[in-house]
N, C-alpha and C positions, 0 to 999 in steps of 0.2 A: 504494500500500500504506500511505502512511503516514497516511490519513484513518482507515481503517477500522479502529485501534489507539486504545485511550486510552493505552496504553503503548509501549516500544518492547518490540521482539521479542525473546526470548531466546535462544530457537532457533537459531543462527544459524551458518554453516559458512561465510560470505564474510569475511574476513577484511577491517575496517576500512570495513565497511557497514554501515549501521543505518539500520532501517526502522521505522515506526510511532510512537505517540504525537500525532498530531495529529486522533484520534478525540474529545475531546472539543468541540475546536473545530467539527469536521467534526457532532457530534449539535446543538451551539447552534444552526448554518444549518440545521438540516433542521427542528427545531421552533422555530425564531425568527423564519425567511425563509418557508420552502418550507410548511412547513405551513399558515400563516397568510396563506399564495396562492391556495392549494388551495381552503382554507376559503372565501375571500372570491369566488373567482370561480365556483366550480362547486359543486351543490347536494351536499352533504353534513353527515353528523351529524360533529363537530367533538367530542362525549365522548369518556370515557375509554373505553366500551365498546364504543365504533366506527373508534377508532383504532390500527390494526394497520404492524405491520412488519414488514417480510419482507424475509430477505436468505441467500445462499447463502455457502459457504466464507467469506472475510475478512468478506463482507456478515452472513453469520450470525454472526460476532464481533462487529458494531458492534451487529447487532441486539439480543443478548445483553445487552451495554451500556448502549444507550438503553434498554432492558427493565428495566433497574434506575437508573437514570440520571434516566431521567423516567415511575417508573414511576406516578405519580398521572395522567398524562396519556397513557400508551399502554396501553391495555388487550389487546392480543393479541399476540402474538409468533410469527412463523414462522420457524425456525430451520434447513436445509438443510448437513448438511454443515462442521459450525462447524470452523477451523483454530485453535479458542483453548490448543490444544497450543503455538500460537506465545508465547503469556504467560499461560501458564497459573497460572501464584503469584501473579501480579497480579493476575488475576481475581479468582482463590479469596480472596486478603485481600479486595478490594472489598464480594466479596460478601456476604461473612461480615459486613463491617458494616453493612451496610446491612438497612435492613427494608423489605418485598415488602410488592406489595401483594396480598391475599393472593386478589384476583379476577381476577386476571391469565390469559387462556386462553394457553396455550406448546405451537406444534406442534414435534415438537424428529424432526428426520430424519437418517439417516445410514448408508451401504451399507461393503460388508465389504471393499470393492476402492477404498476410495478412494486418492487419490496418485497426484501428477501428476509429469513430470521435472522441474519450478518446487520440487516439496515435496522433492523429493531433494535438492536443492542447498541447502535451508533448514536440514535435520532429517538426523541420522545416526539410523538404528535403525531402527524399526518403524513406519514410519508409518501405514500403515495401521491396527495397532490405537491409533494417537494420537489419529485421529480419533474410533474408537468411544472409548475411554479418555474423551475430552472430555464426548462428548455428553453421555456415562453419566452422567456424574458433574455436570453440568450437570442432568439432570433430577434427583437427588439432590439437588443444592441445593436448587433449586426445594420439593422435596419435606419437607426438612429446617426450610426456611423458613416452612412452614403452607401453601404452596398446595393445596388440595382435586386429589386426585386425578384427580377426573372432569377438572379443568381443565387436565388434562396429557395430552398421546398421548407417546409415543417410542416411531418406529419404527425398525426396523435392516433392513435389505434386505439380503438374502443377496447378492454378483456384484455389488451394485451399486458406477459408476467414481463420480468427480467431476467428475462434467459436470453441462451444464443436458441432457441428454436423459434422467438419472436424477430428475432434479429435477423435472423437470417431469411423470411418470410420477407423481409425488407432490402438485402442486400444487394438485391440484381438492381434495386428501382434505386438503389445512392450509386453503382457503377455507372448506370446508365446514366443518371443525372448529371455526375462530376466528368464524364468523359463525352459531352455529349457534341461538346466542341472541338474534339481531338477530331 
């Protein structure tokens, strides 16, 4: 948990546990090491507009992240499910200072049953509307920030849990979305 944080968690009902904040370190390796692997060994477009990430629940938090983080360098973003309920003021200042870049495509997902007995133990209250809460407001920023509409989906699925079997019911429609201009 604690790669997939640039901050630590607020959220939190364990008493004298604290999780997260080692998301920045964790985005340097993914575009300093791994990307520049990727790149070198196998045939791929290395732009901004063919570099996508994609990550579900905490993964959709880092994604979120490096979305603004190294947003000159990833141009698509698939977001499934984000738990940035977990630091969510920290987000929200981040983002707010930072400027988007404003060609960025953002698949932004998330079902009306999500929460797991892992999110119980983190969050008292509602968590299930925590997650819609987040996304929402998540693609509001985005929207707030100048990104073009068209370059935004947010969907919400009625029933849907947080799993990868809801996830993935989704998957083909964030590939298609973020590559639709390749």
């Amino acid at each position: 948990m604690n790669e997939y944080s640039a901050w630590k968690y607020k959220e939190m009902n364990i008493p004298g546990v604290s999780f997260g904040g080692k998301g920045s370190e964790y985005a340097e390796f993914v575009m300093d090491v791994v990307k520049p692997f990727i790149n070198e060994n196998y045939r791929t477009k290395s732009d901004f507009k063919h570099t996508a990430m994609i990550g579900s629940s905490l993964g959709g938090n880092i994604t979120q992240f490096m979305g603004v983080e190294y947003e000159d360098q990833i141009g698509c973003l698939g977001v499934f499910s984000s738990a940035n309920w977990l630091h969510q003021e920290d987000f929200d200042r981040y983002i707010k200072r930072q400027s988007l870049k404003l060609n960025q495509r953002v698949f932004i997902y998330v079902g009306t049953d999500e929460a797991d007995d892992t999110d119980k133990t983190l969050m008292a209250g509602n968590i299930k509307q925590a997650y819609i809460d987040s996304s929402v407001k998540y693609y509001r920023q985005l929207l707030v920030a100048g990104i073009d509409i068209d370059n935004l989906v947010l969907k919400i699925q009625a029933g849907a849990e947080h799993n990868e079997i809801a996830w993935s019911e989704h998957l083909l429609d964030c590939l298609r979305f973020l590559s639709e201009q390749w």
